[in-house]
N, C-alpha and C positions, 0 to 999 in steps of 0.2 A: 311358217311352213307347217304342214300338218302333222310331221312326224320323224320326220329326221332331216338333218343336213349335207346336201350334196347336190350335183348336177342333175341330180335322177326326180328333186323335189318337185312339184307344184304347189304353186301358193292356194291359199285355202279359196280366195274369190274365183280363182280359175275352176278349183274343184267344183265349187259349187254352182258355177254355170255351165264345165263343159259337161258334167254326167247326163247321163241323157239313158234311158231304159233299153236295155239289148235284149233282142228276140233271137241273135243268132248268131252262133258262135265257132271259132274257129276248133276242128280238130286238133286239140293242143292241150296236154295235162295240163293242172296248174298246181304243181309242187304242195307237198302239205305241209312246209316251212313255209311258204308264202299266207294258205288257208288258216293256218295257226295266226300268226301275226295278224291278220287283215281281224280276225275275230278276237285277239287281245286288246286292238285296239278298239274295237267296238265294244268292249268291255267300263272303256272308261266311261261312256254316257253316263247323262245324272239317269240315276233310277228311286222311285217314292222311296222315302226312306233310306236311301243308300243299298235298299236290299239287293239289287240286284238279280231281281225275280227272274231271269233267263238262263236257257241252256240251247245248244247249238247241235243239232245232232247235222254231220257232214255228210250226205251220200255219194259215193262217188261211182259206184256201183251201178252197172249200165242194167242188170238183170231189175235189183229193185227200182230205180228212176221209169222202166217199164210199167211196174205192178203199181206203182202210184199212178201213174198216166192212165193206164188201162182203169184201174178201183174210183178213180174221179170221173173217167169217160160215164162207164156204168150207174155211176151215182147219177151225174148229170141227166142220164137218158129217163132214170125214173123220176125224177125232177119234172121233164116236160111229159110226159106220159098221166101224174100224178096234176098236172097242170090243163091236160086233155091238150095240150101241143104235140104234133108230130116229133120224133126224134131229130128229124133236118134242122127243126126249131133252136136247138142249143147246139147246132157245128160251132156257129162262131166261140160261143162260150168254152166250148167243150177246148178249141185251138187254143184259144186264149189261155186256160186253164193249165195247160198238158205240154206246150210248148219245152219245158224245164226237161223235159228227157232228153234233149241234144245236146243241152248245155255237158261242161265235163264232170260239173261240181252245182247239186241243188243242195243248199241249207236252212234245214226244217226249225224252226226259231220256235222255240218252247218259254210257257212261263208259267209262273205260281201266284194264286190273287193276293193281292198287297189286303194285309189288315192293319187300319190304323188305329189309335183311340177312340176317334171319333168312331171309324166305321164297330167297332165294338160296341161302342155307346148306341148306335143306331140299329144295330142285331139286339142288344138288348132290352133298346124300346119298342122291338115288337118289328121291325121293318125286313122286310123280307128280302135275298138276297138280289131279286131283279129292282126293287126300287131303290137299295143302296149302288146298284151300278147304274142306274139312271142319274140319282142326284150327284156320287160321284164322278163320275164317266171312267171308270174302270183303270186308275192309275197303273195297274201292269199293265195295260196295254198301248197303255202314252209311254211308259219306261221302255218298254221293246221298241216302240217306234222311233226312240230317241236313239236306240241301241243298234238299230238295223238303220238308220240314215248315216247315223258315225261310220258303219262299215261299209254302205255302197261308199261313200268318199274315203275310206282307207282304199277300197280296191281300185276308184279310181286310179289314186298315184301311183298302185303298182302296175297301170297299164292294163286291168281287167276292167271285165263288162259289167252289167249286174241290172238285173232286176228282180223290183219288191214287189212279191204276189201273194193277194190276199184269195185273190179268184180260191186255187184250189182248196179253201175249207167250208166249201161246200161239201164237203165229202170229208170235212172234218175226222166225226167218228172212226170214219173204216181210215184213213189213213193214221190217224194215232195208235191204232190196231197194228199197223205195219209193221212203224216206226218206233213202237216197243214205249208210246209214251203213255203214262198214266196218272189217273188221280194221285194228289192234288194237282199235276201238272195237265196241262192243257195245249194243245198245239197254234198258233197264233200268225204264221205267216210261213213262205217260201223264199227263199231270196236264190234265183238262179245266178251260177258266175261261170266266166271262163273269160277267154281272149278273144275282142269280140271279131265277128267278120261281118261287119254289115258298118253302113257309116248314117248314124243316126242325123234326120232332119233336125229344122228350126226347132225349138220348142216355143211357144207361143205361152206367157202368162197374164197375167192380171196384170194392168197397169199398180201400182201400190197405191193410187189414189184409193184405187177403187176396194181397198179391201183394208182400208187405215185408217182407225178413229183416236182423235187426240182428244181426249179428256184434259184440259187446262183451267 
């Protein structure tokens, strides 16, 4: 089971096939005893080092869920302008992007860069900090990925929706602006939730052949 015992459970296989990404949600709070829990339990993910490099700021806040919506649209627009595209050029992006303002509940998923030995070792022979996160691949940002998959599957079993958006950090900056987050910290993804109202298609993936090498 994933996390407690009862009639109310799903098995973890079920989780992990039935989740499927929601765009649309019903008008429906969803308790901050439930948002607590669904985020404790994504707390257990491994993280490099056990650090635990994340922080979860909740908005639940219809006025701000706006001003991020609106500070991404705007970003976006100078994006394709800056690109010599029309602004109709990034609708789709921009929807994609800004969606999370009707959800009831967007969580701004924050993190702090893991330093290890090595990565020490590697600052002090001279390597600068884009080609340590090259040869690394940036283990805070694998740890939050591990940490925000744990919680779409905790919201699953509570019967909430959830999708993980990378889209809005494009507008990075000005939204960490917002959202009162700062150096060392850095703003790393969106996770919108609520109770969903839409009934999600097939998901179509990779056969595992096609994506499995056995080294024997």
């Amino acid at each position: 089971m994933l996390s407690r015992k009862g009639e109310n459970c799903v098995e973890l296989t079920e989780a992990v096939l039935g989740r499927r990404s929601i765009r649309k949600f019903a008008d429906k709070p969803v308790p901050e005893k439930t948002i607590l829990e669904v985020i404790r339990l994504a707390t257990h993910a491994p993280s490099a080092g056990n650090q635990q490099m994340w922080h979860f700021t909740v908005v639940m806040n219809r006025g701000v869920k706006e001003k991020l919506a609106e500070t991404i649209t705007g970003a976006f627009k100078q994006i394709a302008a800056g690109a010599g595209q029309e602004q109709a050029w990034m609708e789709g992006p921009i929807h994609a992007a800004t969606f999370f303002k009707n959800a009831p509940v967007v969580i701004a998923v924050s993190t702090t860069r893991y330093m290890s030995k090595v990565d020490e070792a590697l600052q002090m022979a001279g390597r600068t900090r884009q080609e340590i996160d090259e040869l690394r691949c940036r283990p805070d940002l694998q740890s939050v990925g591990a940490a925000v998959q744990t919680l779409l599957l905790a919201a699953y079993e509570k019967g909430l929706g959830t999708c993980y958006m990378t889209g809005p950090m494009g507008a990075r900056p000005q939204l960490e602006k917002i959202l009162g987050v700062s150096p060392p910290a850095s703003l790393a993804c969106f996770v919108a939730l609520g109770y969903p109202d839409m009934m999600p298609g097939k998901k179509t993936v990779k056969d595992v052949s096609e994506i499995t090498t056995f080294i024997r």
